[in-house]
MARBA-3410 file (N, C-alpha, C, O; in Angstrom, 1 decimal):
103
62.0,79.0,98.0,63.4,79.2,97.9,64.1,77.9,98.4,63.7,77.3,99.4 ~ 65.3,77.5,97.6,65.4,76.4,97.9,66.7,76.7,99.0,67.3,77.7,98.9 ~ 67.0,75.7,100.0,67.9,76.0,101.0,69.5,75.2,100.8,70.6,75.3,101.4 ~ 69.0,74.4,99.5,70.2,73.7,99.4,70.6,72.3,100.1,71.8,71.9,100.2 ~ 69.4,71.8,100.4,69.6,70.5,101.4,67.8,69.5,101.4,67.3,68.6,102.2
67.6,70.1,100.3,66.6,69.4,99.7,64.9,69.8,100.0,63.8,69.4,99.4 ~ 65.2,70.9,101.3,64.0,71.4,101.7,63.6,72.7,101.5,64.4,73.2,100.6 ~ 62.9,73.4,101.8,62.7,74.5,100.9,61.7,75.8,102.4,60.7,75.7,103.1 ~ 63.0,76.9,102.4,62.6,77.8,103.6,61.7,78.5,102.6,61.9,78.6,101.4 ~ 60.4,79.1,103.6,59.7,80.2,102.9,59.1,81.0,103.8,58.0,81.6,103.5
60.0,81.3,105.3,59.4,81.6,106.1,59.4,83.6,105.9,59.1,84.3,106.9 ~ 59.7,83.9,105.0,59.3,85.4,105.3,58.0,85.4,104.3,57.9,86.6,103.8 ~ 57.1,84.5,103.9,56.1,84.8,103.1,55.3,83.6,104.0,54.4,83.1,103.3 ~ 55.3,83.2,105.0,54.5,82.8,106.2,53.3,83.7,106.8,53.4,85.0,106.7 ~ 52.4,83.3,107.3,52.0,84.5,108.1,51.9,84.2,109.3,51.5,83.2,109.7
52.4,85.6,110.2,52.9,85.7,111.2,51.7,86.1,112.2,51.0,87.1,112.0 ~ 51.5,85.3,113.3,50.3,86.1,114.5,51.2,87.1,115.3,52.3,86.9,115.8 ~ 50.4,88.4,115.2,51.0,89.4,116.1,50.3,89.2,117.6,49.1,89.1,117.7 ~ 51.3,89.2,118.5,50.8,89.2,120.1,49.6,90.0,120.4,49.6,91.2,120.2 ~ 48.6,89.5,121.1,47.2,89.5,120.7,46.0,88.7,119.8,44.9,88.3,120.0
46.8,88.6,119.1,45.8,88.0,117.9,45.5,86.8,118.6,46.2,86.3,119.4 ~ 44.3,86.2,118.0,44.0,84.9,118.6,44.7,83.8,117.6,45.0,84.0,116.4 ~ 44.9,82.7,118.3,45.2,81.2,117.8,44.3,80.9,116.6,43.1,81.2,116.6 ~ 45.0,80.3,115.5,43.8,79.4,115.3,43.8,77.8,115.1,44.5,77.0,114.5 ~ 42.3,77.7,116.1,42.5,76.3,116.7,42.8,74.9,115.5,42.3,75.0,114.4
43.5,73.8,115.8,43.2,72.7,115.5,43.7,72.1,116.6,44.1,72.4,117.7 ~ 43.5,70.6,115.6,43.6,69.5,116.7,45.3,69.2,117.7,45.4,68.3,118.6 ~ 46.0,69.8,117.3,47.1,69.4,117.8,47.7,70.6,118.8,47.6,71.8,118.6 ~ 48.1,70.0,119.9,48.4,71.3,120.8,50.0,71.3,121.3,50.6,70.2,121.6 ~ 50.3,72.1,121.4,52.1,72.3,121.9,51.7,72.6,123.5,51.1,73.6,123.7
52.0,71.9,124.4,52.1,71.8,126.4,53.5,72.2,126.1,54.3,71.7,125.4 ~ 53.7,73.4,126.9,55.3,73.8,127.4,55.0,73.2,129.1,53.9,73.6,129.5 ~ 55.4,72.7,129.6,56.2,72.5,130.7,57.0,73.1,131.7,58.1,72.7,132.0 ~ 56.2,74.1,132.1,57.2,75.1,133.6,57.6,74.4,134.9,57.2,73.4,135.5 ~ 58.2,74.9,134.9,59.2,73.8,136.5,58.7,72.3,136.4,58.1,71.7,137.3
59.0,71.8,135.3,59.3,69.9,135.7,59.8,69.6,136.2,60.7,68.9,135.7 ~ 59.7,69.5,137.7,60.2,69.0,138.9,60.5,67.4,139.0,61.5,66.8,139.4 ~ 59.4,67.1,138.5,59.0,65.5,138.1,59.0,65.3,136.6,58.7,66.0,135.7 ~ 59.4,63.9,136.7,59.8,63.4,135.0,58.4,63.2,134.7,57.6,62.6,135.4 ~ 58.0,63.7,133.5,57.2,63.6,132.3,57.2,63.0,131.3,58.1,63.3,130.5
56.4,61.9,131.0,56.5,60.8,130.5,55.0,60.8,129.4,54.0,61.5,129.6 ~ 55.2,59.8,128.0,54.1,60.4,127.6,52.7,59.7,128.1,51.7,60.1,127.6 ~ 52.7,58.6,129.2,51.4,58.0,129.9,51.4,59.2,130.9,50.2,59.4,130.7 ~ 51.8,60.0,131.7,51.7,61.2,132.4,50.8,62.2,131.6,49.8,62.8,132.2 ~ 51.1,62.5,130.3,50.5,63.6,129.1,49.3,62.7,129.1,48.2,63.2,129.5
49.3,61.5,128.6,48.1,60.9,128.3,46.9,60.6,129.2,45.8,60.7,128.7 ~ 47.1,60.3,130.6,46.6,60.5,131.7,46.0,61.8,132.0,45.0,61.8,132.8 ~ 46.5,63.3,131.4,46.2,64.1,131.7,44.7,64.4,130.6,43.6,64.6,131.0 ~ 45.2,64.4,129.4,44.5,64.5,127.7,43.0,63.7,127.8,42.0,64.1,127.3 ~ 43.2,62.2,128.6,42.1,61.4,128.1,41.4,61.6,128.1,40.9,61.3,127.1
40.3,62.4,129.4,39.6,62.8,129.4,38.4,64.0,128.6,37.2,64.4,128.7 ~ 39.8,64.4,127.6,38.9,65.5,126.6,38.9,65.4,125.3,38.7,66.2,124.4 ~ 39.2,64.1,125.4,38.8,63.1,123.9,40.1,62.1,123.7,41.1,62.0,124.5 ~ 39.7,61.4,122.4,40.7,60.6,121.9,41.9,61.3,121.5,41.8,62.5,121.1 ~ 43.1,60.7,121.7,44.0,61.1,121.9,44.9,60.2,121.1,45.1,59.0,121.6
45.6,60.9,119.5,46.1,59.8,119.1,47.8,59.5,118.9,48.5,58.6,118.5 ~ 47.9,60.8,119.5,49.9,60.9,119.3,50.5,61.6,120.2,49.8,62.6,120.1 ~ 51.3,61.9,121.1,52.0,62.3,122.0,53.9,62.0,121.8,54.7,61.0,121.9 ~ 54.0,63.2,121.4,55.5,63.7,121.5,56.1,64.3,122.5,55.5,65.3,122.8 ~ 57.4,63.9,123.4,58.0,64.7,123.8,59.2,65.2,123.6,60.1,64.5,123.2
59.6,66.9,123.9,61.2,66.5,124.0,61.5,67.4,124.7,60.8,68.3,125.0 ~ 62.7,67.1,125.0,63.8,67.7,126.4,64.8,68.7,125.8,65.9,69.2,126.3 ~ 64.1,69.0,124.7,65.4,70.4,124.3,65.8,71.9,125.1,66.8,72.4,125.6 ~ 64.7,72.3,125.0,64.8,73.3,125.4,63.5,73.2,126.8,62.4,73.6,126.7 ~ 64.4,72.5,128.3,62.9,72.5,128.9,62.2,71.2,128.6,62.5,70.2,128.0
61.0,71.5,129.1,60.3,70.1,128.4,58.6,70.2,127.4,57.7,70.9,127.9 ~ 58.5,69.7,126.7,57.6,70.0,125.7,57.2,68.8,125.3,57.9,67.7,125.3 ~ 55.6,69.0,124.8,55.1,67.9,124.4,53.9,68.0,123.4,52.9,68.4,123.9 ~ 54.0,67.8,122.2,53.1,67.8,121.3,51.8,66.8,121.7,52.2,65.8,122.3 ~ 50.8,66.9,121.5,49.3,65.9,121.7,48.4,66.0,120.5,47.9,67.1,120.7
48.0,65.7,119.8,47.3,65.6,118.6,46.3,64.4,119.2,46.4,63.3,119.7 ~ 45.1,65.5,118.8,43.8,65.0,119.4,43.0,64.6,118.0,43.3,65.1,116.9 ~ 42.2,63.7,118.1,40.8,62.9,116.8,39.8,64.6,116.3,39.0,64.7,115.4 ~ 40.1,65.5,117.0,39.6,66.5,116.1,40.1,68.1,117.0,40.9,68.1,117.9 ~ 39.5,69.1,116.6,39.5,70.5,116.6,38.5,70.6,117.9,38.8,71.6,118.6
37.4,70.0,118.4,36.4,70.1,119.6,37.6,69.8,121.1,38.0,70.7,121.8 ~ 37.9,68.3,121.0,38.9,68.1,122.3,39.9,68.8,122.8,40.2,69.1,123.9 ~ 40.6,69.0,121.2,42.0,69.6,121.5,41.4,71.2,122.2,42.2,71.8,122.8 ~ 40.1,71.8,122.0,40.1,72.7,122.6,39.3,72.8,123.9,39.2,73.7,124.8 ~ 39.0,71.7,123.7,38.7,71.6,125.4,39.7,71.4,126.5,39.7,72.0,127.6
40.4,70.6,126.0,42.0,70.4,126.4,42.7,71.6,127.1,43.2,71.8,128.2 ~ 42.5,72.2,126.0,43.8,73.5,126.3,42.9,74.6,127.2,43.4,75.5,127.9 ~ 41.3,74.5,127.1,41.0,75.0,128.1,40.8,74.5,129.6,40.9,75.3,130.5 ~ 40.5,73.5,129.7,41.1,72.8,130.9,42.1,72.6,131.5,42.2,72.4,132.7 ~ 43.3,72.8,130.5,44.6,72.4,131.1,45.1,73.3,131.4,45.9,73.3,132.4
45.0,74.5,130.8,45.6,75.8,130.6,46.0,76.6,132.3,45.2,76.9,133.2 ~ 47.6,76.6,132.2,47.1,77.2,133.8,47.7,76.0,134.7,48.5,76.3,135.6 ~ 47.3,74.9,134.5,47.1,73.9,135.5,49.2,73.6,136.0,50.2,74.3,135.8 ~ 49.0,72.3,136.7,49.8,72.2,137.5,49.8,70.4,137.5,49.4,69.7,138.4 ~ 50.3,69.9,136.5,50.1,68.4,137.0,50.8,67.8,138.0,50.5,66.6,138.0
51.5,68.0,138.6,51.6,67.9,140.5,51.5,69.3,141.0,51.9,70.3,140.4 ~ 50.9,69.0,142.2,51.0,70.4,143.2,52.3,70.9,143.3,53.3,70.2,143.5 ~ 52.3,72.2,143.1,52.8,73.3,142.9,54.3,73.3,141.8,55.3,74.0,141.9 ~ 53.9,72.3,140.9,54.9,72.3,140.2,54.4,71.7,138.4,53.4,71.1,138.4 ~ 55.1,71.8,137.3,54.8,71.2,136.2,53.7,71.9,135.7,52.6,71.3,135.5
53.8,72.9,135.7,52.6,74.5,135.1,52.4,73.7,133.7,53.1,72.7,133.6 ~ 51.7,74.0,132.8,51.2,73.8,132.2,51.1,74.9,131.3,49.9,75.1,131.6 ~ 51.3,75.8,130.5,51.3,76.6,129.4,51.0,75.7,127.9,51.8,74.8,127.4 ~ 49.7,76.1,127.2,49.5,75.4,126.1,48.9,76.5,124.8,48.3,77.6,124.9 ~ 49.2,75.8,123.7,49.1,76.7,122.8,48.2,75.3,121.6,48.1,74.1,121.7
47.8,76.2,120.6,47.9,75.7,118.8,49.1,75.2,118.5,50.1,76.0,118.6 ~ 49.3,74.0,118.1,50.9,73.8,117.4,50.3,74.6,116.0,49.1,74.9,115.8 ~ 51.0,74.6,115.5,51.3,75.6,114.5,51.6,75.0,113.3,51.9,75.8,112.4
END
């Protein structure tokens, strides 16, 4: 359906994950950012990432909170990543770390 501005919504014929369902994995991961106490920067993201593979894009933004896209060289890192990071805290006791599948 077209929306009239050259792009085209089709989100009620999307499919939707119901709470529970698992992710499914690729290489690109959405970091939400709980209490950013300290500025986040994307050598900060990257410093955290390098270690669980090549790491070839880092997005952030400050809209809502702070968030940061990471797009990993494949589907293996990005999930090591998010199991490693998941949880974490990149300074003590602050800058939580909640990570998902970007989508």
């Amino acid at each position: 359906q077209n929306d009239g501005y050259g792009g085209f919504n089709d989100y009620d014929n999307q499919p939707r994950r119901r709470k529970g369902e698992p992710e499914t994995p690729n290489h690109v991961l959405l970091m939400t950012i709980l209490n950013p106490a300290y500025p986040i920067t994307v050598d900060v993201i990257h410093t955290i990432c390098q270690s669980y593979g090549n790491v070839l894009r880092i997005v952030i933004f400050k809209k809502n909170g702070v968030q940061a896209m990471v797009e990993f060289d494949g589907i293996d890192p990005a999930t090591r990543a998010r199991e490693g990071l998941q949880g974490a805290d990149i300074y003590s006791g602050c800058c939580t770390l909640r990570i998902e599948y970007a989508k």
